[in-house]
C-alpha positions as CSV (number, residue, x, y, z in Angstrom):
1,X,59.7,-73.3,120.6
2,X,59.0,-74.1,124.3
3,X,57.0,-72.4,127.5
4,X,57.8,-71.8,130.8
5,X,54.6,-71.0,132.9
6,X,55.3,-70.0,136.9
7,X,53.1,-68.3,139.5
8,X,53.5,-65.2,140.7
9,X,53.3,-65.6,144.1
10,X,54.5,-62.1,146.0
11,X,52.4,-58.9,145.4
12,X,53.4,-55.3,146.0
13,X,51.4,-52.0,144.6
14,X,53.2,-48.6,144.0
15,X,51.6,-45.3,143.6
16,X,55.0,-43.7,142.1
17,X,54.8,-45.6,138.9
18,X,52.9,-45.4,135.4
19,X,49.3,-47.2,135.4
20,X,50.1,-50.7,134.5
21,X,53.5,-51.1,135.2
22,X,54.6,-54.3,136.7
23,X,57.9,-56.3,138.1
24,X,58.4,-59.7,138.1
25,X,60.8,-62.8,138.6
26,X,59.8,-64.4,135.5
27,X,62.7,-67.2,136.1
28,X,64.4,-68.8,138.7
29,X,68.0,-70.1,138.9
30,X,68.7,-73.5,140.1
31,X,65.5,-74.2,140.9
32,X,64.6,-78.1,139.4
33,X,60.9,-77.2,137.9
34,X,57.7,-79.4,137.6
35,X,59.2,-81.1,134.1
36,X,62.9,-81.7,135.6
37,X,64.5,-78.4,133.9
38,X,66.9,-76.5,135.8
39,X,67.7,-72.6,134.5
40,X,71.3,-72.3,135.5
41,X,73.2,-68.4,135.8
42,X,74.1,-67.1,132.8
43,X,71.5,-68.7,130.5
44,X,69.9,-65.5,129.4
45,X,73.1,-63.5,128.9
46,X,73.7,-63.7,125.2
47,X,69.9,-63.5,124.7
48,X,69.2,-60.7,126.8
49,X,72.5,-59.1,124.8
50,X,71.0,-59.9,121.3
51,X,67.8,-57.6,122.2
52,X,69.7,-54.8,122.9
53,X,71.6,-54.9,120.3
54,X,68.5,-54.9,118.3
55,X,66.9,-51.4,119.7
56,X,63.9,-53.4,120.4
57,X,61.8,-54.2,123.5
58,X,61.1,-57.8,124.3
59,X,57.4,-58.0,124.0
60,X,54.8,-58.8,126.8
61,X,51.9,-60.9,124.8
62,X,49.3,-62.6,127.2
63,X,48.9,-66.3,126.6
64,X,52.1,-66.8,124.4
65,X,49.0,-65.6,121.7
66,X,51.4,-64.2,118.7
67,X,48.4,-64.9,116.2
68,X,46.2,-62.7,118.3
69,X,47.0,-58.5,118.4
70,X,44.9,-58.0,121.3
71,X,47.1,-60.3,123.1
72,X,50.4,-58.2,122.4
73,X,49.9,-56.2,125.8
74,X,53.2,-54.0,126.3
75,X,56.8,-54.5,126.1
76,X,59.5,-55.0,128.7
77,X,61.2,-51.6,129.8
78,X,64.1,-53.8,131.7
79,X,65.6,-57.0,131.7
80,X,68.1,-58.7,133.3
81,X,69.7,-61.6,135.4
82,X,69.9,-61.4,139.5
83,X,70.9,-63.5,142.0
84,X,67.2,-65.1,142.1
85,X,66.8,-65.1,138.4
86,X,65.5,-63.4,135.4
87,X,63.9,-60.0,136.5
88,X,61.6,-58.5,134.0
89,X,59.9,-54.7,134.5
90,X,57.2,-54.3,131.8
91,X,54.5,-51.7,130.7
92,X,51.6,-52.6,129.6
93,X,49.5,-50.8,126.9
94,X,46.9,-49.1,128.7
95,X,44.8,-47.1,125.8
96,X,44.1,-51.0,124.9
97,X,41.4,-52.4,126.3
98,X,42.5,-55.6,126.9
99,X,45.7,-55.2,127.7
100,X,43.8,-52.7,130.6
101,X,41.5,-55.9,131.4
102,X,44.6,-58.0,131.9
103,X,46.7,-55.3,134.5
104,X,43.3,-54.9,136.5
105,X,43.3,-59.1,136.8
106,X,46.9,-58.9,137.6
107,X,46.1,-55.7,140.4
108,X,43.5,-58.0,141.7
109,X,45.6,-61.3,141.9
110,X,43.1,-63.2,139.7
111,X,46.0,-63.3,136.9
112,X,49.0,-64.6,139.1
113,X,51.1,-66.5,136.4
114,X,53.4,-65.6,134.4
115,X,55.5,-67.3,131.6
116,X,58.1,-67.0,128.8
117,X,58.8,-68.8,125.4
118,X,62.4,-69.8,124.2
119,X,64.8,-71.7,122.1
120,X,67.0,-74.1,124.0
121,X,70.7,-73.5,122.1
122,X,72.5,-75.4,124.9
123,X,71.7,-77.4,128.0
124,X,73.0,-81.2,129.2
125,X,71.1,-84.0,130.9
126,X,72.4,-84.5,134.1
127,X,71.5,-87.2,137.0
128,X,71.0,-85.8,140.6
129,X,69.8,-87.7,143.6
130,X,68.5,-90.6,141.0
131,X,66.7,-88.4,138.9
132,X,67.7,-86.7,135.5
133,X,67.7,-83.0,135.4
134,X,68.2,-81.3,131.8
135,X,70.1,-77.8,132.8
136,X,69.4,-75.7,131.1
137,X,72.8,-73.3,129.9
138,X,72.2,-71.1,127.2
139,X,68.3,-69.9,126.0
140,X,67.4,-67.3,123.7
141,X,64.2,-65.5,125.0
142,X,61.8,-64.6,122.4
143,X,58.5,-62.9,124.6
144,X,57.0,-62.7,128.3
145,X,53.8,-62.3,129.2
146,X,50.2,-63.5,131.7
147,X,49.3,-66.4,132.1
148,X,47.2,-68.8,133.6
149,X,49.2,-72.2,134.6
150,X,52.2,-72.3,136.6
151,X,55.1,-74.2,136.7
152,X,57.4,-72.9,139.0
153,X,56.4,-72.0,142.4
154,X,59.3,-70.3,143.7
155,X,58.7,-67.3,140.9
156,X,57.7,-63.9,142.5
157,X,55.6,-61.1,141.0
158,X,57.7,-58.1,142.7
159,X,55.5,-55.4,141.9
160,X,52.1,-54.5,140.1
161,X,51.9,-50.5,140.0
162,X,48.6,-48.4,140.5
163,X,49.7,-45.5,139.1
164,X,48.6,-42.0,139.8
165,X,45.3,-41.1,138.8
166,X,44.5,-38.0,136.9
167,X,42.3,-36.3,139.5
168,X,40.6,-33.6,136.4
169,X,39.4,-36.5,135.0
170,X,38.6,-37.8,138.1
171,X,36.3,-34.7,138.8
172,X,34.6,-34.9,135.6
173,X,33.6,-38.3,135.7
174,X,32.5,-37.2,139.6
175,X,30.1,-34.1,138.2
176,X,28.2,-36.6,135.9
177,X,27.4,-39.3,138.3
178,X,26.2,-36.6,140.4
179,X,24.1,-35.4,137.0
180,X,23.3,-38.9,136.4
181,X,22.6,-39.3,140.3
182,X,19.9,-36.5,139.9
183,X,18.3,-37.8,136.7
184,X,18.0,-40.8,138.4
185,X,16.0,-39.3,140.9
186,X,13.8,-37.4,138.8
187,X,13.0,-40.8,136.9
188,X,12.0,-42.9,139.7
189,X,9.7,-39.8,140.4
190,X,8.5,-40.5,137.2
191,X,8.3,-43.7,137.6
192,X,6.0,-43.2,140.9
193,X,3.5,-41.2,138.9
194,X,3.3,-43.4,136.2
195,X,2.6,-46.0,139.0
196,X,-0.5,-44.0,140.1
197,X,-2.1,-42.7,137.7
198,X,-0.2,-43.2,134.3
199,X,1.8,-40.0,132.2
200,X,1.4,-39.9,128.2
201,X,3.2,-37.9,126.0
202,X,1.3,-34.9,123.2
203,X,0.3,-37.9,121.2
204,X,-1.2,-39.8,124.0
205,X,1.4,-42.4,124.2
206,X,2.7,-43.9,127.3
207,X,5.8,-42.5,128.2
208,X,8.9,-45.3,128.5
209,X,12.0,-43.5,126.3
210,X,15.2,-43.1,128.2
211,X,17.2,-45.5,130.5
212,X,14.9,-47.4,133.1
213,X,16.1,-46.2,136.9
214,X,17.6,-49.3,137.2
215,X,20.1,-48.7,134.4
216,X,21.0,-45.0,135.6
217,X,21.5,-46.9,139.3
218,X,23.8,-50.0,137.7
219,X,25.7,-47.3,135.6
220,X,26.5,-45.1,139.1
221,X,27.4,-48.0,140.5
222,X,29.7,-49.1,138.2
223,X,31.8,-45.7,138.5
224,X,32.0,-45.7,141.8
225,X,33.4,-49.1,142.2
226,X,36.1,-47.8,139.2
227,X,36.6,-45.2,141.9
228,X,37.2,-46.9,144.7
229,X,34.3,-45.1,145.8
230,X,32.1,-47.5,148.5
């Protein structure tokens, strides 16, 4: 089993898409890379062919981490070869919470490599300009995913989508920071009095149950940075 890690090194956002949808060049054609491998046209026919006729998507797994269930993200909705090279549109899982922490780092450009594992089944070891170069003809692709080294700099990230947001949801999470906004007020008003001249409770114990105003004020801020709310 081998890797091939490459940047991602063109960025795009959509609006008309699912939340964490993506496009990607996750392979470039004739294109010697940093360990002398050349992918030539063609090379992921057969493989790309073989999935299909399986029914089943080619998973996207952060980190090539099979071993790790949290790392099996989403699955590739399309693949296929063009002129540049092997273009990949994937979905990740976004009810999964990491999978959702990975898209965000991806959206952000913090996550801007990507990679793939395969089997070599043919390639030949050719000398160009002085230097060997193993072409690579024939590979059978078994998963793509995030990563974090590159190898290839000419590979593009085409498109990372935001999706639409659900604006009910939206408005609900808008009525309780504005709950949580005046709860917040009412306990730094507490908070003032206690400063004064001190509050106890029936039993004559000092009052300190409940989130501290600096909590509610982190928590509000919080939700209005997942906003986009300044």
């Amino acid at each position: 089993m081998k890797y091939k890690h490459f940047p991602l090194v063109s960025f795009k956002a959509a609006a008309d898409a699912p939340e964490g949808t993506f496009e990607a060049i996750v392979a470039v054609f004739n294109n010697v890379d940093r360990i002398g491998d050349k992918i030539m046209p063609g090379a992921f026919k057969d493989s790309l062919a073989a999935w299909e006729a399986k029914g089943r998507p080619i998973p996207v797994i952060f980190a090539h981490e099979w071993d790790n269930l949290d790392a099996h993200i989403g699955q590739v909705l399309e693949a296929k070869e063009v002129d540049e090279g092997l273009y990949v549109k994937g979905q990740l899982e976004m009810d999964e919470p990491f999978a959702a922490r990975v898209w965000k780092k991806m959206q952000k450009g913090t996550l801007a490599e990507f990679s793939f594992s395969y089997e070599t089944i043919d390639a030949v070891q050719l000398k160009v300009d002085g230097e060997y170069v193993n072409e690579l003809r024939k590979i059978d692709l078994m998963e793509v995913g995030p990563c974090l080294v590159g190898m290839n700099p000419e590979t593009q990230l085409l498109g990372v989508k935001e999706g639409r947001r659900n604006a009910a949801k939206d408005a609900i999470r808008i009525q309780a920071i504005h709950d949580m906004t005046l709860e917040l007020g009412a306990k730094c008003g507490e908070a003032e009095g206690e400063s004064e001249g001190g509050t106890e409770d029936e039993a004559g114990n000092g009052k300190s149950s409940g989130p501290s105003p600096s909590t509610f004020a982190a928590r509000i801020a919080a939700d209005l940075l997942e906003l986009g709310i300044d």
